[in-house]
N, C-alpha and C positions, 0 to 999 in steps of 0.2 A: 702833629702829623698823624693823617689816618690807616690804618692797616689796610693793606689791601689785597687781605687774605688770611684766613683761620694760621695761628699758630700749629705748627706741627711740629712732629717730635721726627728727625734723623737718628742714623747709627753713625758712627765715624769707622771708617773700614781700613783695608789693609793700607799703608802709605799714608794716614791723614785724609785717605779717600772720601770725598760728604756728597750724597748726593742728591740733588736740589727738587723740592715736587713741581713735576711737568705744568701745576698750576702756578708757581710763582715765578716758575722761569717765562711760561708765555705773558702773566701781567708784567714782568719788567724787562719784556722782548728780546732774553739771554738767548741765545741760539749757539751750535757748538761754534767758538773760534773765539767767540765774547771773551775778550779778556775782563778779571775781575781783581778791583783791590779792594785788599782787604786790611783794616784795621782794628786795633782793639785800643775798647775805654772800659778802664776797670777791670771787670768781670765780663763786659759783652764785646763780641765779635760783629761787627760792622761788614757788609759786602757788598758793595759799590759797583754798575758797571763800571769798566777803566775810561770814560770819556777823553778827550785830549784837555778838555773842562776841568776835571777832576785831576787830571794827572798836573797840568800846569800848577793848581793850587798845590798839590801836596810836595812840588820840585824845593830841594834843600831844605824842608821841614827837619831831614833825620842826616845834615850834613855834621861831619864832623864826631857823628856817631857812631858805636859799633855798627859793622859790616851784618846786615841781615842776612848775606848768604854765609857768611862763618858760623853765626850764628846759628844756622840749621843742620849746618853741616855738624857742629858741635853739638846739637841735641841730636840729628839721628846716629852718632857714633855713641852715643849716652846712651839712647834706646836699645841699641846694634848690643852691646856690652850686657844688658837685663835677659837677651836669650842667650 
């Protein structure tokens, strides 16, 4: 696959906040309301428009799973606890 766009460097801000360069949002026609999933392999962070495409293949992948909204809910109570 080819890039279709200079690597760049983000800051991650308050809340997990990322915010995307106004060039890679217009090559992958993200506009605000796009919803975006997101996965991870490894070490790298994957960001996917949410297609109905994309969402059908990814349906009961993480069945039977921990709950990813507990999950978050249990790291931001982790984070809430370090201030």
């Amino acid at each position: 696959m080819e890039a279709i766009a200079e690597a760049q460097t983000v800051i991650v801000g308050n809340g997990g906040r990322v915010a995307i360069p106004a060039e890679i949002l217009e090559s992958l026609r993200i506009v605000p309301g796009t919803r975006l999933m997101l996965r991870v392999y490894g070490t790298r962070l994957i960001i996917d428009p949410a297609t109905a495409k994309l969402i059908d293949s990814m349906q009961g992948r993480f069945a039977g799973g921990p709950s990813m909204a507990d999950e978050l809910q249990r790291d931001r109570r982790e984070e809430d606890k370090k201030w």
